[in-house]
C-alpha positions as a printed Julia matrix, in Angstrom:
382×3 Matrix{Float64}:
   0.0     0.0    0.0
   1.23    3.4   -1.33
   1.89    6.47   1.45
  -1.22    7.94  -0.04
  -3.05    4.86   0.05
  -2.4     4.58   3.51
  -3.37    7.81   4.12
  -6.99    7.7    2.69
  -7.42    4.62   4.31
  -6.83    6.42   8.13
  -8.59    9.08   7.01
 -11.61    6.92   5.85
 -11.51    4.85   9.1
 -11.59    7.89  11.23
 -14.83    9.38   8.98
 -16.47    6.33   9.87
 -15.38    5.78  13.82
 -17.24    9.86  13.92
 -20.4     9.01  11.6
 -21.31    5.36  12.94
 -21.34    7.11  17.09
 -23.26   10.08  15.45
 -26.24    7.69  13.46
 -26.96    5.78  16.73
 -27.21    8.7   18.19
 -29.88    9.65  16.27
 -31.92    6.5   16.52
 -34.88    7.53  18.34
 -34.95    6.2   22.17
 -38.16    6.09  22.53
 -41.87    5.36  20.49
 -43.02    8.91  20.88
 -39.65   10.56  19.44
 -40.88    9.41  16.35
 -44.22   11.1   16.42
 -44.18   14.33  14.7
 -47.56   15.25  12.94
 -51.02   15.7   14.67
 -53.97   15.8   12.64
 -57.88   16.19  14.03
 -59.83   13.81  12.05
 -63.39   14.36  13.03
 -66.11   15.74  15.15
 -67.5    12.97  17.88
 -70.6    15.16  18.4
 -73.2    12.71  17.03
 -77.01   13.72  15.55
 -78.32   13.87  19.5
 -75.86   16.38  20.62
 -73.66   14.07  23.03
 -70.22   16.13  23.82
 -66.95   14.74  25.82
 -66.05   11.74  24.16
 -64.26    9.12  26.4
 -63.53    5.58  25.46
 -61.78    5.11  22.56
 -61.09    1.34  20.38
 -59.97    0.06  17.48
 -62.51   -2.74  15.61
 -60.82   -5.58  15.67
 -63.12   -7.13  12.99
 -66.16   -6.48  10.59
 -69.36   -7.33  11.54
 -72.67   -6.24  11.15
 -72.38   -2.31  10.97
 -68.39   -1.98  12.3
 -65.66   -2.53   9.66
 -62.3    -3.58  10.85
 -60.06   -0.86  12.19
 -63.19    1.39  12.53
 -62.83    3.97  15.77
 -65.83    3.43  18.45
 -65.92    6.14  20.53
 -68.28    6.92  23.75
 -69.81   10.23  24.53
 -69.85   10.81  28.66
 -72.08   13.58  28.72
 -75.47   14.92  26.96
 -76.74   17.83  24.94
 -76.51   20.31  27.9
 -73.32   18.63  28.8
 -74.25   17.76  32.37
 -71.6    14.7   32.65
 -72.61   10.98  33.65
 -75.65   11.7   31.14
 -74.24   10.6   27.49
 -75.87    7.6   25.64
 -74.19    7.04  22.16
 -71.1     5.14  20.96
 -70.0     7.25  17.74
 -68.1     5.28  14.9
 -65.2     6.83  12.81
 -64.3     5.1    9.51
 -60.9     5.59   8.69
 -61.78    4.91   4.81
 -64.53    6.74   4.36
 -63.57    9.33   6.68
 -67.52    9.45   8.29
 -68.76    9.58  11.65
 -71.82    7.44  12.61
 -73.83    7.02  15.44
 -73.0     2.95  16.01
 -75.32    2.81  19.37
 -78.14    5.15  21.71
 -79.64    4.06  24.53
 -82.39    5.53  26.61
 -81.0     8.04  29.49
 -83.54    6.43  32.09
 -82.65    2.22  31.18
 -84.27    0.54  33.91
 -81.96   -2.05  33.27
 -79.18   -0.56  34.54
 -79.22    0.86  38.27
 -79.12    5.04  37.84
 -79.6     5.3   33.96
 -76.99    5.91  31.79
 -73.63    7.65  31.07
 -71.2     5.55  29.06
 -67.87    6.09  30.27
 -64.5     5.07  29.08
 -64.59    1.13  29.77
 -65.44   -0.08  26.45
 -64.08   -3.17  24.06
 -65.43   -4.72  21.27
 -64.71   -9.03  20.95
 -63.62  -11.06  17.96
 -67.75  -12.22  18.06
 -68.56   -8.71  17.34
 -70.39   -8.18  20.7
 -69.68   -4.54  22.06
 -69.12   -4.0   25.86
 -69.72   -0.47  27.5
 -69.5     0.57  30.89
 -72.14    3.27  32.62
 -71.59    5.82  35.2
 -74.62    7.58  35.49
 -75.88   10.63  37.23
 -78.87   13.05  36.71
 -77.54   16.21  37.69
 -73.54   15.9   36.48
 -72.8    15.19  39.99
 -72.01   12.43  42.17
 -74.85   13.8   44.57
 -76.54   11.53  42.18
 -74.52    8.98  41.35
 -75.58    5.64  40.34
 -74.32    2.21  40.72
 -74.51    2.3   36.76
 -73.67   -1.05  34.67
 -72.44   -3.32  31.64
 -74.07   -2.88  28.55
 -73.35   -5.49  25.96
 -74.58   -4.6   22.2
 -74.63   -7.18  19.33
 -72.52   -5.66  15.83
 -75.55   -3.55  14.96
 -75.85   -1.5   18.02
 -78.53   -3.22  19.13
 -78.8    -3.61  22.96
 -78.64   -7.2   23.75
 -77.79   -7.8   27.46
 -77.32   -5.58  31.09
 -74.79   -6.68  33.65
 -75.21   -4.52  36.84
 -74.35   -6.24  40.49
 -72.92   -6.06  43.86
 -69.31   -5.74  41.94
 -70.01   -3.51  39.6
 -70.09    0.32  40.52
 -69.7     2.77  37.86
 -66.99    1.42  36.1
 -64.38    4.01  34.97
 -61.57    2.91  33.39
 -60.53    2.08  29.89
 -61.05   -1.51  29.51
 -58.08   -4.16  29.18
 -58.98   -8.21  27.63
 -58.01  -11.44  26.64
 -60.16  -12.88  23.46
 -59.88  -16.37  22.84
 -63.51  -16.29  20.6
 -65.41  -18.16  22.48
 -64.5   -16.84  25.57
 -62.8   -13.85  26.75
 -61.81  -12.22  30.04
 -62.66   -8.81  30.71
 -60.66   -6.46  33.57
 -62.55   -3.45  34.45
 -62.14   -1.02  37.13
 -64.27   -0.07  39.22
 -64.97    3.51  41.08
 -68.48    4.37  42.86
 -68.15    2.79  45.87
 -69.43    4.86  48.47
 -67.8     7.97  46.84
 -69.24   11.35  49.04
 -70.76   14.21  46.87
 -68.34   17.23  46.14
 -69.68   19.36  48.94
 -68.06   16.51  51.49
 -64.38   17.98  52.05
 -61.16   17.05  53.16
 -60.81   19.28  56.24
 -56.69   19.0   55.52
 -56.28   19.06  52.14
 -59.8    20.83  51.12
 -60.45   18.54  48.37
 -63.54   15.84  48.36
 -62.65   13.18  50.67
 -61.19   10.67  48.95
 -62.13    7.03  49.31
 -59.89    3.93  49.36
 -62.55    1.22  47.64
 -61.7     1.71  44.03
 -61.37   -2.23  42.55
 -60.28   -3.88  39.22
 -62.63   -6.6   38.4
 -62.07   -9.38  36.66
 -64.91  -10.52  34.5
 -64.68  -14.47  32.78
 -67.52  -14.36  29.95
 -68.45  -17.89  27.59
 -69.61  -17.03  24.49
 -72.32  -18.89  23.0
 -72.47  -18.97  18.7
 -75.3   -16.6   17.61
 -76.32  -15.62  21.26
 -74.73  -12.51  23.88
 -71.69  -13.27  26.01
 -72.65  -14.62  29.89
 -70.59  -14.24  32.89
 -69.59  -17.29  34.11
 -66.97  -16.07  37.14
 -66.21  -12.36  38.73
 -62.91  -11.88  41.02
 -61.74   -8.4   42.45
 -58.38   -8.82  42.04
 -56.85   -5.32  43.42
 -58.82   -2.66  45.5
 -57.93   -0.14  48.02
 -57.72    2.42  45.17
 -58.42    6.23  45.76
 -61.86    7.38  44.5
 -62.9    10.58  44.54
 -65.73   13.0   43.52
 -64.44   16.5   41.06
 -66.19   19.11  39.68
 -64.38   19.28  36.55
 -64.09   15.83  35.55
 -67.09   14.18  37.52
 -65.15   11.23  39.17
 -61.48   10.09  39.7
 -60.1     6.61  40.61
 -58.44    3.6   38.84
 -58.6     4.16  34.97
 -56.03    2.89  32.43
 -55.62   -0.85  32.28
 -52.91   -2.73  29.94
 -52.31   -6.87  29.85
 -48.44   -6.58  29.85
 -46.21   -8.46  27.41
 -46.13  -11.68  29.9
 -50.04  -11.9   29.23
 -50.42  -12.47  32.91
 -49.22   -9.21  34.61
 -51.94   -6.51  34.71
 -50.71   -2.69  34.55
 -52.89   -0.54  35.54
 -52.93    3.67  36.35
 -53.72    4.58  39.8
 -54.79    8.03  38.81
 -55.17    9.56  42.69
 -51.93    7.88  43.68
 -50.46    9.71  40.74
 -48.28    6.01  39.47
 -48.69    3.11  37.5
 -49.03   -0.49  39.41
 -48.6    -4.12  38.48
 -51.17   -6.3   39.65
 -49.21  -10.36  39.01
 -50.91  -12.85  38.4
 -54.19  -10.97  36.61
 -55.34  -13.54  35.26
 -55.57  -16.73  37.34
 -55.44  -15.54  40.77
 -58.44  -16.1   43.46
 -57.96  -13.34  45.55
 -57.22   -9.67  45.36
 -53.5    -8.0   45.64
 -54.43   -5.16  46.96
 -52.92   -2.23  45.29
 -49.68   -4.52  43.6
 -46.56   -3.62  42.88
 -45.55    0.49  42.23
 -43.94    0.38  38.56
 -43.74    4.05  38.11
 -44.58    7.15  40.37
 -44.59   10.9   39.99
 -42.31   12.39  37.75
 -43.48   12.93  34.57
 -46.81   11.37  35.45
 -49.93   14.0   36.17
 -52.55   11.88  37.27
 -52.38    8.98  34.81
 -55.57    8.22  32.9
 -56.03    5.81  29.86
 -52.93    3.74  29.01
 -51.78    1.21  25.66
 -48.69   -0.45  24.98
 -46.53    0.84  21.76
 -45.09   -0.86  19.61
 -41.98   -1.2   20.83
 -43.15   -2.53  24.28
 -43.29    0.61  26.36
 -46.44    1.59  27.66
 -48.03    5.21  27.1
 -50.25    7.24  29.38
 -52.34    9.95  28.74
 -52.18   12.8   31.94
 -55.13   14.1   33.17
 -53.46   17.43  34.89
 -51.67   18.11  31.64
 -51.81   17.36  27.67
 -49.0    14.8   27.78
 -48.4    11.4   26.9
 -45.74    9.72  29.05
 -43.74    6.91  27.73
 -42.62    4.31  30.17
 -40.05    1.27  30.6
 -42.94   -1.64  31.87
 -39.8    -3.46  33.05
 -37.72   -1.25  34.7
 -40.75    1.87  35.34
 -37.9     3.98  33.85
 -39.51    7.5   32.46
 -38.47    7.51  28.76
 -40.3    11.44  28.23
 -42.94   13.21  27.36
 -44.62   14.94  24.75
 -47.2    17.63  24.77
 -50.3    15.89  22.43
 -52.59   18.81  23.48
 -51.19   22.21  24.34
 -54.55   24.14  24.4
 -53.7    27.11  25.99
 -57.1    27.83  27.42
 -56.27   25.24  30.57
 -53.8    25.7   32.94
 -51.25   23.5   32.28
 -52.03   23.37  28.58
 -54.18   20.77  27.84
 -55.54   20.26  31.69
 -58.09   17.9   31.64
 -58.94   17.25  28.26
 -57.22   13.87  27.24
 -58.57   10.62  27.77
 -59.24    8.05  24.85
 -55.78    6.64  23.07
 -55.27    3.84  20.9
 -52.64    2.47  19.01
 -53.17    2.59  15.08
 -53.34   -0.51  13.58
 -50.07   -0.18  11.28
 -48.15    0.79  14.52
 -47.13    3.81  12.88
 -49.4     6.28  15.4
 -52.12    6.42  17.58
 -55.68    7.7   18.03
 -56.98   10.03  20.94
 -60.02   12.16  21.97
 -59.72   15.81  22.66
 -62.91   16.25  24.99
 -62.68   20.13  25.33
 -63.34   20.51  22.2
 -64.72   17.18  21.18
 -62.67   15.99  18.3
 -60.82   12.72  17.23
 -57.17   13.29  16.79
 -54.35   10.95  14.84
 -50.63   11.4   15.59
 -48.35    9.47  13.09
 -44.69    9.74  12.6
């Protein structure tokens, strides 16, 4: 090798020891580094005037009026946007780009102890059944807070079946499941148990008292070909949660639930405890564990809401006291950041209050989530 050969080649080797260091370091760390573009897709407001939509899911199949991938979407409150009073489930076809109203359901159902107000526990199964959760009130209070229920609906929005008992009381949180087709295992949480009305205060921190009976529920349904889903076993398998009346977002206490990647751990967001908990053991154990095992607390977290799992494995969690998604190491409960989805200026922080639906797109490439203030469906992609 000539001088000048030799040369080029050290030269060349040290261009490449710099440039190799210097593309790692720009491999993104974490799943929402790579979002960059947020894009409102639709009204949820349907025909009856329903506002502050909640739940939020992704079809996993067609069937009767749902086509796969389709957005379902629950509306909490009614036309005079009293909350605990909404009775549709809105559907948002990604093709067509069309909102339609999938389900309604009287206010007053007998059925279901306290009416209705469909909150954000929803899922729909491989069969095509659709489950919804109600907490009701009459006033958009807890002063009148009902027990509420289960609502199951067959593919056509049809109401089909109403699950309300000792166990179930208001549930709140954004459903988590296991579908095996002809059976499935639901885990809801639970949060009206003997929750005070707002006028009830903390004499030490001046809040409503806050009550320690919040529960995650596990619900084992068999479903029969051609006929609605039937609970066949019910375990609480974590309580002690903080529940609490608000004025601004009617009700706090357990919400986001996730089956981690072990398909036995549950993770779940213990909103008033401001962390993110592991409950082992989810779904075959007889008794409850209490409040499990603290993954992640504080920090970037503001009152955790609805949670999913990226694509990479991390789980994400919408704030409640802020309009950030927080990514999070399941494993380790490391905090891998943060990024402001909703920086509405009009709350205090930006975005206060306002985020609650989020699911993961179907390509992985983004998500879906609800802006309630202003009652729109949103899609971040990269």
């Amino acid at each position: 090798m000539s001088s000048i050969d030799a040369k080029a080649f050290l030269l060349l080797t040290a261009l490449l020891t710099v440039a190799i260091p210097s593309l790692r370091a720009d491999k993104p760390k974490s799943y929402i580094e790579t979002i960059r573009h947020h894009r409102t897709l639709v009204s949820t407001i349907p025909d009856n005037g329903d506002l502050n939509p909640y739940a939020l899911i992704i079809a996993p199949v067609s069937a009767g009026r749902v086509q796969k991938d389709d957005v379902l979407i629950t509306n909490f409150n009614g036309l005079t946007n009293l909350q605990g009073t909404g009775t549709t489930i809105v559907d948002y076809n990604p093709s067509t780009k069309r909102l339609t109203t999938f389900a309604q359901v009287p206010r007053n159902l007998p059925q279901c102890p306290g009416g209705i107000g469909l909150s954000t526990a929803l899922t729909m199964l491989k069969s095509g059944w659709v489950i919804v959760g109600s907490a009701p009130s009459t006033d958009g209070t807890t002063r009148t807070l009902g027990a509420g229920c289960l609502l199951v609906f067959d593919s056509n929005g049809q109401l089909a079946a109403t699950w309300a008992n000792d166990n179930i009381r208001c549930p709140w949180g954004n459903m988590a499941w296991i579908d095996n087709g002809s059976t499935a295992t639901l885990f809801a949480s639970m949060s009206g148990f003997d929750v005070p009305p707002l006028q009830v205060r903390d004499p030490v921190t001046g809040y409503p008292v806050t009550v320690n009976k919040g529960t995650i529920l596990r619900i084992s349904l068999s479903i029969p070909e051609g006929k609605p889903p039937v609970i066949t076993d019910q375990t609480v398998i974590a309580n002690g949660f903080g529940q609490r009346a608000d004025r601004d977002v009617f009700l706090i206490g357990p919400t986001g639930l996730v089956i981690a990647a072990d398909g036995k751990t549950l993770l779940a967001s213990d909103a008033l405890g401001n962390q993110i908990v592991a409950i082992p053991d989810a779904t075959t154990r007889k008794d409850s564990a209490g409040l499990g095992r603290t993954v992640s607390k504080d920090g970037l977290l503001r009152r955790p809401l609805a949670m999913t799992m990226a694509p990479n494995g991390n789980l994400l969690a919408l704030n409640a006291k802020n309009g950030q998604v927080v990514e999070i190491d399941p494993n380790t409960g490391e905090q891998l950041g943060a990024q402001w989805i909703d920086n509405n200026p009009a709350q205090s922080p930006p975005g206060n209050g306002d985020l609650f639906g989020l699911a993961i797109r179907p390509d992985g490439k983004g998500f879906y989530y609800v802006e309630d203030d202003v009652n729109t469906l949103v899609e971040a992609t990269q």
